[in-house]
N, C-alpha and C positions, 0 to 999 in steps of 0.2 A: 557497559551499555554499548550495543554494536551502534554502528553507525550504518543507514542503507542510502547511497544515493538514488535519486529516483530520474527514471526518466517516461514520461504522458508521451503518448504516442497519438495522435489526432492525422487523417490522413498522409500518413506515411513521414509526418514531421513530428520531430521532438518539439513539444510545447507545454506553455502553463497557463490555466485557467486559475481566476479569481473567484472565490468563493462556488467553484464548481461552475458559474456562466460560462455555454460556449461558446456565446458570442465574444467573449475577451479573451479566447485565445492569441497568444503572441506567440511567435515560432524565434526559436533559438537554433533549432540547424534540419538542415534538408538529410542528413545521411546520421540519424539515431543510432547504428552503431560504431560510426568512428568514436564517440562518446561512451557507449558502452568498452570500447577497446580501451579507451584511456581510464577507466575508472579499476579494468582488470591490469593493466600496464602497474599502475598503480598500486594495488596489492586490495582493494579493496575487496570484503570474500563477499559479499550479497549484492545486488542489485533490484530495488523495484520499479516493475514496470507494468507501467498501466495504460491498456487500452480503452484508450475514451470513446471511439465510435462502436468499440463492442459493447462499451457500457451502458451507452446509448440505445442499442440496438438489440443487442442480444445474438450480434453473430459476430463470431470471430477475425479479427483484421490482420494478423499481426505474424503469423502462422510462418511464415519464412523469414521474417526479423530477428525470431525466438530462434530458430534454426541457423541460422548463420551465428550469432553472438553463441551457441553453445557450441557451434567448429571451431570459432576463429580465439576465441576466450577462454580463461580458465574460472571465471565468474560463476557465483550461484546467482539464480535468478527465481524470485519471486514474481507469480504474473496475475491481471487480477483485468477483470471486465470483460465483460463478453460470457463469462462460462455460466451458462443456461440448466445441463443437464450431465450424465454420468459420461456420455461419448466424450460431451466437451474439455470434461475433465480427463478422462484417460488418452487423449487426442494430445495433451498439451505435454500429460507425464511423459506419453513416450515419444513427446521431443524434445525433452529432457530438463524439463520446469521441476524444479527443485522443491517448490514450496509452492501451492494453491491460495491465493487468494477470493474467497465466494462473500457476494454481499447481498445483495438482490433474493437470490433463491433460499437461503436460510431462513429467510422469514416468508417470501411467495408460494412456495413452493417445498415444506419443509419435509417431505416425503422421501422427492429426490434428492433434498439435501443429505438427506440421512443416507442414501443408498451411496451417495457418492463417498462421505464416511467412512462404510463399510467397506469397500471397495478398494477406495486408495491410502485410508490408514488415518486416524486423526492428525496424528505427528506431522503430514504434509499440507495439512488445512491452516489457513491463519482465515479469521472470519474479520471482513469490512466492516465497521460499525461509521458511520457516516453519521455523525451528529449535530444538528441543530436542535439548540432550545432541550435536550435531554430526550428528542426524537431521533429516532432510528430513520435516516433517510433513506431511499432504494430507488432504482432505475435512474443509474448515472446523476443520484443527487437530484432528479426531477420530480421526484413524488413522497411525501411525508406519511411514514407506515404508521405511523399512531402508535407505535411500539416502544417504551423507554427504553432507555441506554441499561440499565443495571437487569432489566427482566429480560434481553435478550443473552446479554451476557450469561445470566442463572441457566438459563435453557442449553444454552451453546456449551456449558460446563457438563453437563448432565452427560452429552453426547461424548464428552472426552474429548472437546477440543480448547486447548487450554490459549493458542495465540491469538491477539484480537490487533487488528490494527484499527486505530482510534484518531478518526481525525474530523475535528472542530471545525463545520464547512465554516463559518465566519470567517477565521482562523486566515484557511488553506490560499495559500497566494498572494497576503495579502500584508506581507513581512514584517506584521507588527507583535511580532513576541507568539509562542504557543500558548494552550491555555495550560498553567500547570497544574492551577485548580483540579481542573477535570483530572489529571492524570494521577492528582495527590490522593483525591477519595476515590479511582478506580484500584487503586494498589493497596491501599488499607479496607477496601471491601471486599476483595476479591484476591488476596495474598497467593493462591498458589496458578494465578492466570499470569501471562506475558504478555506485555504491554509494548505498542510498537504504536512510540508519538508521530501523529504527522499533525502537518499543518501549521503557518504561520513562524516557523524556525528563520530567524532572520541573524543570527552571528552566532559567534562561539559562545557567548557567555550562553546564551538561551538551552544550548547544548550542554553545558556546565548544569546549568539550571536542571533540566530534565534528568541527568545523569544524579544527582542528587537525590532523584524521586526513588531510585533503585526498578527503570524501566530497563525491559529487554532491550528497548532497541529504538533508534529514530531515527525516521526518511527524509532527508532530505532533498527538497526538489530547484525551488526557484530562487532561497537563497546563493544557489552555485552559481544556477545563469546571470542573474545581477550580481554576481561577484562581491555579493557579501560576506563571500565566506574561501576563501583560499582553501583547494582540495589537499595541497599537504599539509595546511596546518589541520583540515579535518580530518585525514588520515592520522595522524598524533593523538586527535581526541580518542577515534576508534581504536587504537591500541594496537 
C-alpha cells in the first residue's frame, strides 16, 4: 500500500478542514512547498494536493505552486479541485500533474468528463468519490448528488477508469480512526478497482489497519500536522 501525504491548499496556505467545513480551516504553514520539498527530501514518490478554493469555485488557484514543486522536487503529484472542464485538465498535464484527480464533473457534467478521458488517457484519472451516508457528495463537499457510492463507481468502471479516491467526509479531519468498513466492502465488490483511503487516518496502526484491506494506497493529511504520526516512521510503512 503506497503511502500519499497530503497537503489542502486554502488561499495560498497549507491547511485542514474538518469534515470538509470551511470555516474550520486551521493553517499549518504559510509556504505549501517547503513541505512539499521535505516530503520529496524524504523519498516519498506521490504527493496529493488539493485545492480547496478551486473546489469551491470552480477555478483554478494553485497554478504556480504545481509549477514550482515540479522544478524544485523530484515528487509525483496528484492534483484534485477546481478542474471544471478538458482545458482545465490538459492546463494542469502540461505543468506536469502526474495523476488527475475529477469529482464534481463525473457526475455534473459526465459529457466532458468523458471527453476529458478520452483525451488524457484513463490511467492518469483517479475519480473523488466524497462520501456521506453512502452519498456521493460534489461541489467541494457542499451539495449531496443523490448518487450512491457503489453505482458511481459501476459507471466510472465502464469508462476505464479503475482509481477511486474514497474518503468518509465524517471521517476527514477528524482523527478518529478511518472507516475501514467502507473500504472492506469497496475491495471485495469491486476487486479489480484501486482504492485510495483518505480520511480520519490518526496513527500508524490505522495504517497497518488499512494496509490489511489490500488498498492501493492512503493519503495522509492532518495526522502529520498534529504529529500523530512521525514522517519517517511513515515513510517505513510506505516501503
Amino acid at each position: 500500500m503506497k503511502i500519499i501525504p497530503a497537503i489542502d491548499i486554502l488561499d495560498n496556505k497549507l491547511v485542514r478542514l474538518e469534515k470538509g467545513d470551511y470555516n474550520s480551516a486551521k493553517v499549518y504553514s504559510d509556504n505549501p512547498l517547503d513541505m512539499a520539498c521535505t516530503y520529496s527530501d524524504l523519498g516519498f514518490e506521490w504527493l496529493h494536493i488539493v485545492d480547496l478554493s478551486g473546489a469551491k469555485s470552480g477555478k483554478l488557484f494553485i497554478k504556480e505552486l504545481i509549477s514550482r514543486i515540479k522544478r524544485e522536487t523530484k515528487i509525483k503529484i496528484q492534483v484534485g479541485g477546481g478542474i471544471r472542464n478538458l482545458n482545465d485538465a490538459k492546463m494542469l498535464i502540461d505543468k506536469g500533474v502526474d495523476r488527475l484527480v475529477i469529482g464534481s464533473i463525473s457526475i455534473t457534467d459526465k459529457e466532458e468528463f468523458e471527453r476529458i478521458i478520452s483525451e488524457i488517457g484513463s490511467e492518469k484519472i483517479i475519480v473523488s468519490v466524497d462520501v456521506k451516508d453512502n452519498s456521493v457528495m460534489i461541489k467541494g463537499w457542499t451539495l449531496n448528488s443523490e448518487i450512491r457510492l457503489n453505482d458511481h463507481i459501476d459507471y466510472c468502471l465502464t469508462k476505464n477508469v479503475k482509481a477511486f479516491l474514497c474518503t468518509d467526509i465524517k471521517k476527514d479531519g477528524m482523527l478518529t480512526g478511518p472507516n475501514t468498513d467502507l473500504y472492506k466492502n469497496l475491495v471485495k465488490e469491486f476487486p479489480s478497482a484501486e482504492f485510495i483511503a483518505s480520511g480520519g487516518i490518526s496513527s500508524v496502526q490505522d495504517l497497518i489497519s488499512l494496509k490489511e484491506l489490500n488498498l492501493y494506497a492512503a493519503v495522509v493529511g492532518k495526522a502529520i500536522y498534529e504529529n500523530k504520526i512521525d514522517l519517517k516512521e511513515l515513510k517505513k510503512i510506505a516501503g
